[in-house]
N, C-alpha and C positions, 0 to 999 in steps of 0.2 A: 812170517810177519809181512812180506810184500804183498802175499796173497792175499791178507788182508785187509792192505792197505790199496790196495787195487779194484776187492770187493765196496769198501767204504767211499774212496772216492766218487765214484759214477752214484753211489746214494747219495752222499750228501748234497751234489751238483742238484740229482735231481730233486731232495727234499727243497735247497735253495730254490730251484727253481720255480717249484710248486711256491714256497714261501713269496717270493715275489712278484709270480702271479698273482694270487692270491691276495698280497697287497697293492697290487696296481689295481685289481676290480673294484677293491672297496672304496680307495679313493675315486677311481671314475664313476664310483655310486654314489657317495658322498659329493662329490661335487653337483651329479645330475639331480642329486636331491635338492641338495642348496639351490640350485639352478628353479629346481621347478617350486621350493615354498619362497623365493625371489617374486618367480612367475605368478604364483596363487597371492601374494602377497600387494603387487600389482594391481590381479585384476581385482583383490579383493577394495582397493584404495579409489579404483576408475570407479566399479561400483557404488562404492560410497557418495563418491561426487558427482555423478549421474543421480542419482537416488536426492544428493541436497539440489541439484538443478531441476530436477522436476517437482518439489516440493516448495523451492523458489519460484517457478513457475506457476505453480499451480496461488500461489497466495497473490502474486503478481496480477492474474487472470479477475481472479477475485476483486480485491484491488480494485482494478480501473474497471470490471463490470457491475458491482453492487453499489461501488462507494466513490470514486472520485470520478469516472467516467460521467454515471449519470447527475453529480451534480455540479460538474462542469457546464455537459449539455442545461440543465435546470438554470443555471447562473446567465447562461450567454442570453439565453431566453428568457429569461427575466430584465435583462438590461435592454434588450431590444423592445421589449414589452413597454420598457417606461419609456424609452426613444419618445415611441409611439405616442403616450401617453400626455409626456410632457409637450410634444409638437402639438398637441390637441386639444389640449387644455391647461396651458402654463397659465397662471394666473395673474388676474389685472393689476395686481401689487410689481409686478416687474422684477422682482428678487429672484436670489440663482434657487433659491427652493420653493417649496410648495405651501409653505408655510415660513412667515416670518414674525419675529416677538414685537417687533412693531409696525406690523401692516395685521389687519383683519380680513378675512377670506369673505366673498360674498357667500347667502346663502348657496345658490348654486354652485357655486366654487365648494363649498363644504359637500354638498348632497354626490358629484362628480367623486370626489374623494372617498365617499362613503361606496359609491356603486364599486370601483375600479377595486378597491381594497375588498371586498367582499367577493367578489366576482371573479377576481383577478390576480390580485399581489399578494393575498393571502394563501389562497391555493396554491401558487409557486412556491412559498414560503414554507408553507406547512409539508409539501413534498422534501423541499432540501432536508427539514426538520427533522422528517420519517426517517430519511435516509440515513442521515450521521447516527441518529438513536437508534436503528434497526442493525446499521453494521457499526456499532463501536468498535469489535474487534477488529475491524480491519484499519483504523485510524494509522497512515504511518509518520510514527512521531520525529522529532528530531534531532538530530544528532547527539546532544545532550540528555537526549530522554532515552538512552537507549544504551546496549550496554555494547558487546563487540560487535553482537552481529544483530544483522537488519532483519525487523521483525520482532525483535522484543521487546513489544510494546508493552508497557506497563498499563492495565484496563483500565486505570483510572486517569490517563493521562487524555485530556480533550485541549484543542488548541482553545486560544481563548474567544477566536472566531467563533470557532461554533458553539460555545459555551452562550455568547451573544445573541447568534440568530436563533437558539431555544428560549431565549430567556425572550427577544422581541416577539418571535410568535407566541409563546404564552400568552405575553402582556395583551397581544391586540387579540387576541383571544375574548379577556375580559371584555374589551372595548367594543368587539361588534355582538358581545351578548347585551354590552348595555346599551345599545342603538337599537335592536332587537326591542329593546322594551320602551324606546320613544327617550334616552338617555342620549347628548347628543354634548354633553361639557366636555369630554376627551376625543379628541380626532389624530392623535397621535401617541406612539408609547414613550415611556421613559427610555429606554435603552432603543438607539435607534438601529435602522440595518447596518450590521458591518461593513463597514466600503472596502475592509484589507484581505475579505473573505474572497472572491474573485481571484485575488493574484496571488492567494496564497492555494487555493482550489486548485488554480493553473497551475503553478510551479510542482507542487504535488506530480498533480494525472503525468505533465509530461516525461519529468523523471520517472516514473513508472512504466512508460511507454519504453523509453529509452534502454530502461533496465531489462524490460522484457526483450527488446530486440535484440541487448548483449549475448542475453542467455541463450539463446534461438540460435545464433549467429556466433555461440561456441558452440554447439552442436555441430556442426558446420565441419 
């Protein structure tokens, strides 16, 4: 009986031992796994949001190159344009505008009107026009208009500015086809230029600016 308990011992020491080798590798497997779908699960999350910052970037890029950049630039040039215009030809009525409901413009004060607007103020106009209609999708709407995240513009959503400045280039549209044909009763449209379009154009581009340089500068 000793002899066989003396054969059994040294086995089962070393079954045990075997046994708990055995379970310490799994566990330092198990953990080095956990350890590395941690790891994958990481890079798979940096990834993701590397992937939404260059997809924010790239709409950002967009953005202020098709659509608010060049109708800023169009805007500021447009207002210098009338500086210009108005130091040149402010009319002998004395009023802050160019027309007043009770002063009458001379002929030449009208025909000046006619040249500058054909020449000049419409061309500027009908660019910003192009621009908003050619990039709708790039409109970024407001806070309100949008749902968690930035960029989910809704396409039908246009500010009401520029809803305005299509609707005044249309109109004068009409107007210089019917001067075109020696028509000369309208010298001005019904909906006149947005005066809130500028500052609202402005605030736009810069926050865009700003946002693009976030992104940039978390890369960093």
């Amino acid at each position: 009986m000793g002899d066989i308990w003396k054969t059994l011992i040294p086995v089962a020491i070393a079954i045990g031992g075997w046994v708990f080798t055995f379970w310490l590798t799994e566990r330092n497997r198990s953990r080095q796994s956990e350890k590395e779908r941690e790891r994958r699960a990481q890079d798979h999350e940096k990834d993701l949001r590397e992937h939404r910052r260059e997809k924010n970037l790239e709409r950002l890029d967009e953005q202020i190159e098709k659509l608010y950049g060049p109708l800023h630039a169009n805007l500021l040039a447009g207002e210098a344009v009338w500086e210009t215009f108005w130091k040149m030809f402010k009319p002998s009525h004395g009023q802050s505008g160019y027309f007043h409901p009770q002063f009458e413009n001379t002929s030449e004060e009208l025909g000046v009107w006619r040249r500058w607007i054909i020449q000049v103020f419409q061309p500027i106009n009908r660019d910003l026009s192009d621009i908003i209609i050619k990039n709708a999708q790039l409109i970024e709407p407001d806070d309100e208009q949008i749902g968690l995240e930035s960029g989910a513009v809704d396409q039908g959503v246009y500010p009401d500015e520029f809803l305005q400045l299509i609707a005044h280039v249309k109109a004068y549209d009409g107007i210089i086809a019917a001067w075109a044909e020696g028509d000369y009763r309208y010298h001005t449209a019904e909906k006149n230029f947005p005066k809130e379009l500028r500052p609202l154009v402005e605030e736009k581009y810069f926050n865009l600016v700003r946002k693009r340089l976030n992104l940039l500068q978390a890369k960093m």
